[in-house]
N, C-alpha and C positions, 0 to 999 in steps of 0.2 A: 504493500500500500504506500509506503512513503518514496521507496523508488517510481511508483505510479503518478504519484504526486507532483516529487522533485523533478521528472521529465515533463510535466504536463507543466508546472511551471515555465523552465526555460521552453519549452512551447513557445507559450503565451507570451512572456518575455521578450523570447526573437521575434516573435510576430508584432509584437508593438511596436519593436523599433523599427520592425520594417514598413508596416502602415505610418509611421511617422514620415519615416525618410521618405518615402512615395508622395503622401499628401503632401508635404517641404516641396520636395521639387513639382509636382503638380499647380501648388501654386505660386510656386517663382515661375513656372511657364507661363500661367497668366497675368501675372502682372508684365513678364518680358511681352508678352502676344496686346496689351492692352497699350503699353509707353510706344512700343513701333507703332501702331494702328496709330498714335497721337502724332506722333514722329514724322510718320508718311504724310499724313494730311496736313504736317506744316511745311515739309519740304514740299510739297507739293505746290504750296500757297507761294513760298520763296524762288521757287521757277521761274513761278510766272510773276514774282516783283509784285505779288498784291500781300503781302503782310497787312493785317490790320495792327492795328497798337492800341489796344493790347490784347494779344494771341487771344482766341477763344479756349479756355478748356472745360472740361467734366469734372468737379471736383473739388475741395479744397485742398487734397492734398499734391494736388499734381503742380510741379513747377514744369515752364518751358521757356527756351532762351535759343535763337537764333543767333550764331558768332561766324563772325568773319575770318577768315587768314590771319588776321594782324591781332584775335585777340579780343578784338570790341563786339560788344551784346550790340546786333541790331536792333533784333524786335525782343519783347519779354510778356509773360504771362503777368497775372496778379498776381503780384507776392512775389515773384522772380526778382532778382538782384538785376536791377540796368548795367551796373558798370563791370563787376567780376563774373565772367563768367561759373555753372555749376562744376566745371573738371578745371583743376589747373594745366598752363600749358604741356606739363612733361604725364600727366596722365592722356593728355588729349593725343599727346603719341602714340602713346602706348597700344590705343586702342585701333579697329580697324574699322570699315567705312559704314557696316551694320554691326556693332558689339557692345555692351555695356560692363558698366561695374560697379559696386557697391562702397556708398560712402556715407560717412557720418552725417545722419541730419539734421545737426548740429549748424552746420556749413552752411544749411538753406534755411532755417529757421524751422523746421520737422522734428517732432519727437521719431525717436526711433534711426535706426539705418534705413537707410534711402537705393534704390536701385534707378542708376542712371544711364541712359540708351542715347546712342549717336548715330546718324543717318547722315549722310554727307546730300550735300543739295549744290544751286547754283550753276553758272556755268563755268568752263576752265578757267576764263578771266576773271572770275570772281567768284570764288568755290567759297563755298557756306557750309555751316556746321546746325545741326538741329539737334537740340538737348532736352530728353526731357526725361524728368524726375520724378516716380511714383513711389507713396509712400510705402514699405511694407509691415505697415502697425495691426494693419488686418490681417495680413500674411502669419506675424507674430501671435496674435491674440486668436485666431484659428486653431494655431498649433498648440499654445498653449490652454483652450479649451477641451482639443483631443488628448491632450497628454494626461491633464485631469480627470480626465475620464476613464480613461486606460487606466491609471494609475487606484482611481478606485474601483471601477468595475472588474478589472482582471482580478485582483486579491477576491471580491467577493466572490465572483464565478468561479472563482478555483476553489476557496471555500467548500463554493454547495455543488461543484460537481466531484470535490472531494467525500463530502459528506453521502454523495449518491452511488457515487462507488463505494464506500466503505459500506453502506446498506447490501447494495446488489452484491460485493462478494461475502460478507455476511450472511446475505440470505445463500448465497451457492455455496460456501463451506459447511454449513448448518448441517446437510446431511452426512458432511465428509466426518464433521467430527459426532455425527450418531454412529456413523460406520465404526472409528475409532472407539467411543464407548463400548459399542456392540462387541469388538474385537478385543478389548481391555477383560470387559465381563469374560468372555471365553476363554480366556489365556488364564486369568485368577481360578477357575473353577475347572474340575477333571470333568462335568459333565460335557456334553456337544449343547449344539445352539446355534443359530442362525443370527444373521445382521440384519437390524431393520432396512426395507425396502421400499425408496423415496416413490412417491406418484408420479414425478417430474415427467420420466419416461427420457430424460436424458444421459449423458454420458455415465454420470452418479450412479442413476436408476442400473442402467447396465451394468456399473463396477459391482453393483452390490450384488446381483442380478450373478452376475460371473465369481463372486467371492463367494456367495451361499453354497453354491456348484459346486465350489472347489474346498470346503468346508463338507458338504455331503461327501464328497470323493477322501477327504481326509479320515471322517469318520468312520465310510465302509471301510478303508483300509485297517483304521486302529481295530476296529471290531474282528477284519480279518488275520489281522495279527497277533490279536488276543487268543482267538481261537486257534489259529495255527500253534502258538506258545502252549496252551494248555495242552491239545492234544499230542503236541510233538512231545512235554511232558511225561504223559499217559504213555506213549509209546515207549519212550524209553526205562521207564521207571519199571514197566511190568521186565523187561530180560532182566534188569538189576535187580529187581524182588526174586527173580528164579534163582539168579547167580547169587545170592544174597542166602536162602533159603538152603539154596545146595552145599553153601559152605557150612552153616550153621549146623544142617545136620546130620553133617560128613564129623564136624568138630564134637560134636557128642558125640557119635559112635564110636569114633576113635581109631582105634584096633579095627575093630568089623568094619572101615568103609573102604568100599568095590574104589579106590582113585583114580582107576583108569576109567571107571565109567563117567565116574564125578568130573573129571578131565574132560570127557566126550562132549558130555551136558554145557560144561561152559563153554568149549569151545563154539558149539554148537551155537548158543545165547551170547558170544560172542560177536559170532558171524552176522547174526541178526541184527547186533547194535551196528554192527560196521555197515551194513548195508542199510539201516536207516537215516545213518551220520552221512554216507553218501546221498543217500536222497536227496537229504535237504539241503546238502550243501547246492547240489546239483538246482532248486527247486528256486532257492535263493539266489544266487548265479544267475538263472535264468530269469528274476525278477529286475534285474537290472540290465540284464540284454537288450539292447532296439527289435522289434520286430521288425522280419525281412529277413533277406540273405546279407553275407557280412562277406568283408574281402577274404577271411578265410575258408570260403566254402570252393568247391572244387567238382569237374565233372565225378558223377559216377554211373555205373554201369549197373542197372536194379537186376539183372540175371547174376550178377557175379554178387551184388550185394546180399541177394537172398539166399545165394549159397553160402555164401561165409557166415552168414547168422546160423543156419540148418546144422551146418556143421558142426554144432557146438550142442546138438542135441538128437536122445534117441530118433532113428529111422524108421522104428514102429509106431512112431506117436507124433511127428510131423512130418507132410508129406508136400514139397516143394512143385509149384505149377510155373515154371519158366516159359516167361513169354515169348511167343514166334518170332519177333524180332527183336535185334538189344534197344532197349529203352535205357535214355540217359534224362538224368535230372544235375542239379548241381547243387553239392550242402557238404556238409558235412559229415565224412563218412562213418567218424565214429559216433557222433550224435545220431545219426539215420540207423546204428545198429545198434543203438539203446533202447528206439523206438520201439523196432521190430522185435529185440528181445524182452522188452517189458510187457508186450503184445503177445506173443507167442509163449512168455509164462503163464501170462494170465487166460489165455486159453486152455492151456493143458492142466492148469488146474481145476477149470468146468468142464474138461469135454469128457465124452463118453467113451470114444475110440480116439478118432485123431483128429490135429488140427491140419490144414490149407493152407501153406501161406503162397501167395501166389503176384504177379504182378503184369500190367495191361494199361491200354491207353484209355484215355478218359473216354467213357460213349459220345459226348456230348460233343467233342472233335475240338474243342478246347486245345487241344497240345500238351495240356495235363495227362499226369499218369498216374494211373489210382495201385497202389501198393496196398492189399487185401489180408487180412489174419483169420478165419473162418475158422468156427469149433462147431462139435453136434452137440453141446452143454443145453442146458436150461435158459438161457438169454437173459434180456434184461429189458424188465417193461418199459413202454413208451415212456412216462416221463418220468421214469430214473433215467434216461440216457442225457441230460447235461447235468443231473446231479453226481454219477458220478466221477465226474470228472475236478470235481471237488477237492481238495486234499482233506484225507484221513477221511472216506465217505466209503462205507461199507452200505451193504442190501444187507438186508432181514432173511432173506430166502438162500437160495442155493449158490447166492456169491457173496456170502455173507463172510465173518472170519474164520480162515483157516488157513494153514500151511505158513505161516511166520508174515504172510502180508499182513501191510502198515496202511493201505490205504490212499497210496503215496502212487503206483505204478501208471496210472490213468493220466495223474495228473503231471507226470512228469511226461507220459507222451505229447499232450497238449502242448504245455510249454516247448520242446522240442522243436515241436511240427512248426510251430507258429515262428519259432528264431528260423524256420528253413524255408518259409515263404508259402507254408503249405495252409492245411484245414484236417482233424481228422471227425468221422463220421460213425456212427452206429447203426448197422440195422437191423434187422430180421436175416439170418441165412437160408432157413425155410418158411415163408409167412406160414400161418396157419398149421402146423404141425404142432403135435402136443409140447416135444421140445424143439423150441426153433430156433436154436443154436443163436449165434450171434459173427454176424462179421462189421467186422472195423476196415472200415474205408481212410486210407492214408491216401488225402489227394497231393502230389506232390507234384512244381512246376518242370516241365518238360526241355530238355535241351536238344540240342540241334548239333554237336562237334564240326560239320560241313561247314557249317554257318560260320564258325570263328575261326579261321585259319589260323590267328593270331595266337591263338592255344591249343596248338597241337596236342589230343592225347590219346593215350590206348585203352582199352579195357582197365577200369580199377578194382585190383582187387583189394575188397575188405582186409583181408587176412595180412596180404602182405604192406597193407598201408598203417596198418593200424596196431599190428602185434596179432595175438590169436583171437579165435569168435571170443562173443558169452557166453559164456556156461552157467 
C-alpha cells in the first residue's frame, strides 16, 4: 500500500509539473500570437506613413512604440515613453526582424515582467522598428491559480484514492487472511478441515477452491498411510509373535527341543519377514516413481520374457502359451518379471490344476499387447476386483488368507504396471461356470524395433539380463 501510494504520488507530482510547464508555454504562445497581431497592424500603418498619435491599442497593459534607425520613438501608444525607446540599443541587436524578449516592467511602468516583440517595418531608406509590450501578470496569476490548485487538490485526491485502495484491497485480502485463519486452525489441530470458500467466484474463490482439493488429497493420503502403518504392523508382528513363541518354548523344554526343527520354523518366518520388508520397500519406491516409462526401461521380447519367468516354476502346474509372432514392449525387465511372478503365484495358489500364462496383441489393434495369467480357481467377484488391489486387502472366500501372503502381491503388480506405461485388468476366465477361474489382463504398450534403427536390439532374454527367474 505505501509503495502504491508513494508511486501514485510522484505520478501526480510529474504530472503537475508537467501540466504547469504546458499551460507556461501555452500561454506565452498567446500572449507572443496576441503582441505580433498588434505589431503587424502597426507596421503595417508605418508602410504606408499613416501612424496616428497616439497608436490605437486593446488594453491597459499593452505599451507600443514605433523607433527609427537612429534610436528616436516616432509614434507611441498611451503610456509609452516618447523619448527612450522599450529595448535598449544593444538588446535591439541582439534580437532579429520577428523575435522578442522578456524585460522588467519596471522599465515601462508595468507591474510584473513584460514580454517584448519586434517586427521590423518601413522602407530601406528609412527602416523602422515596431515595439510592442504585453503584460504577463495574467500569464502569472493563471499559473499561479493552477498551481494552487494542484497543490491542494492533488494531496486531497491522493488522500481519498488512497483511502479507496486501502478499502478495495482490504476488502480482497479479507478472504486471503480467512484462508490463512482456516489454514492456522488446521495446522494447530491433528483433526482434517476445510478452508472457508469466498462467493466472489474469483481468483480467491479458486485458491481456496484448489486448497480444499489438495487438503482432501492430503487427508486420503494420511488416512492411507495410517492404515498402511497399522496393517504393515499387523503383518509383521504376527512372524515375530511365531518366532517369539518358538523360542520361548524351545527355552523351557530345554533338553527335549527338536533345534533343527525350531531352526526350520524361523527360518521359515524368517523368509516371510524378508519378503514382506521387500514389498514394501518395493511398494514405497514405487510411491515416489513418475508414472510412465523412465529412461531406464529397454526393448523386451514377451516370448523370451514369459519363458524366463516359467522357468522358475513347476511344469505341471504352469503351462506357457507363446505367441505366433515375437511381441516387443519396452520396460523394465526385471520389474515386468515381478509382475508376472507375483501373478503366476497368486494363481497357483487358487487354481485347481494349472495356470496359463500366455501372451498376444491387443484385439482392439491398439498396438498394445495384453500379457494374460489364467487359473481354473474360484475367481473373484465383480466388485472385489479394484478392491483388491488395495494393499493388505484379502476376500473372505477362497482367496482369503493362506500360504504366508501379506496382501501386498496385487498391489504391487498395479504399481509396476503403471511405472511401465501399462493398465492391468481382471476378468472372468470362464463366464458362467461354477468356478470361473480368473485371468489378469497385463495391457502393456507395444514396440516396433524396425521403427528405431537408432536402437538396435536382439531378442532379451530375462535370464541373462537380469540374473536367474523367480522362484
Amino acid at each position: 500500500m505505501v509503495i502504491s501510494v508513494a508511486g501514485l504520488a510522484v505520478g501526480l507530482a510529474v504530472g503537475g509539473v508537467v501540466l504547469l510547464a504546458a499551460l507556461g508555454y501555452t500561454l506565452h504562445r498567446t500572449v507572443d500570437a496576441e503582441a505580433f497581431k498588434t505589431a503587424d497592424a502597426v507596421a503595417i500603418l508605418a508602410g504606408q506613413e499613416a501612424l496616428p498619435d497616439p497608436l490605437p491599442v486593446a488594453g491597459g497593459e499593452v505599451r507600443v512604440q514605433v523607433v527609427d534607425a537612429s534610436g528616436r520613438v516616432r509614434a507611441a501608444s498611451i503610456g509609452a515613453d516618447r523619448l527612450v525607446p522599450m529595448l535598449y540599443p544593444r538588446e535591439l541587436a541582439e534580437l532579429g526582424t520577428r523575435d522578442g524578449r522578456y524585460v522588467p516592467g519596471e522599465r515601462l511602468g508595468i507591474a510584473g515582467p513584460v514580454r517584448v516583440v519586434l517586427v521590423a517595418t518601413g522602407s530601406p531608406d528609412d527602416p523602422q522598428t515596431v515595439l510592442v509590450a504585453k503584460s504577463l501578470t495574467d500569464v502569472r496569476h493563471s499559473l499561479k491559480v493552477v498551481r494552487g490548485i494542484l497543490l491542494v487538490g492533488f494531496p486531497l485526491l491522493l488522500v481519498g484514492l488512497a483511502l479507496v485502495a486501502w478499502r478495495m484491497i482490504g476488502a480482497t485480502l479479507r478472504p486471503v487472511e480467512q484462508l490463512r485463519a482456516g489454514a492456522d486452525e488446521i495446522t494447530g489441530s491433528a483433526r482434517s478441515g476445510r478452508l472457508p470458500v469466498p462467493v466472489s467466484g474469483d481468483e480467491i474463490h479458486r485458491l481456496a477452491v484448489t486448497l480444499n482439493g489438495m487438503l482432501d488429497r492430503l487427508e486420503g493420503a494420511r488416512q492411507r498411510q495410517r492404515a498402511f502403518v497399522a496393517d504393515a504392523a499387523h503383518e509383521l508382528r504376527s512372524p515375530l509373535a511365531n518366532m517369539r513363541i518358538q523360542l520361548e518354548v524351545a527355552q523351557r523344554l530345554a533338553d527335549q527341543t527338536d533345534w533343527s526343527a525350531v531352526a526350520e520354523d524361523l527360518l521359515a518366518d524368517n523368509r516371510r519377514l524378508s519378503r514382506l520388508v521387500d514389498d514394501l520397500l518395493l511398494l514405497a519406491r514405487a510411491d515416489d516413481a513418475p508414472t510412465g516409462r523412465r529412461s531406464a526401461a529397454a526393448p523386451v521380447e514377451l516370448a523370451d520374457l514369459l519363458a524366463g519367468v516359467a522357468a522358475g516354476y513347476p511344469a505341471d502346474r504352469l503351462r506357457v502359451a507363446p505367441p505366433a509372432a515375437p511381441l516387443w514392449t519396452t520396460g523394465e525387465p526385471e520389474e515386468l518379471r515381478r509382475v508376472l511372478a507375483n501373478l503366476v503365484d497368486n494363481g497357483l495358489r487358487h487354481a485347481a490344476e494349472e495356470v496359463v500364462l500366455a501372451a498376444e496383441p491387443a484385439p482392439d489393434g491398439s498396438g498394445d499387447h495384453l500379457v494374460t495369467v489364467t487359473d481354473d480357481g474360484p475367481g473373484i467377484a465383480v466388485e472385489d476386483r479394484d478392491r483388491v488391489f488395495d494393499r493388505f486387502t484379502r476376500l473372505d472366500d477362497g482367496r482369503a488368507r493362506d500360504g504366508g501372503g501379506a496382501g501386498l502381491g496385487l498391489a504391487i503388480v498395479r504399481e509396476l504396471v503403471r511405472r511401465q506405461g501399462g493398465e492391468v485388468r481382471l476378468r472372468d476366465a470362464r463366464p458362467g461356470a461354477d468356478r470361473p477361474g480368473l485371468r489378469v489382463e497385463v495391457r502393456l504398450p507395444g514396440y516396433d524395433p524396425a521403427a528405431d534403427p537408432s536402437d538396435p536390439v536382439g531378442p532379451v532374454d530375462p535370464v541373462d539380463r537380469q540374473g536367474s527367474p523367480v522362484g
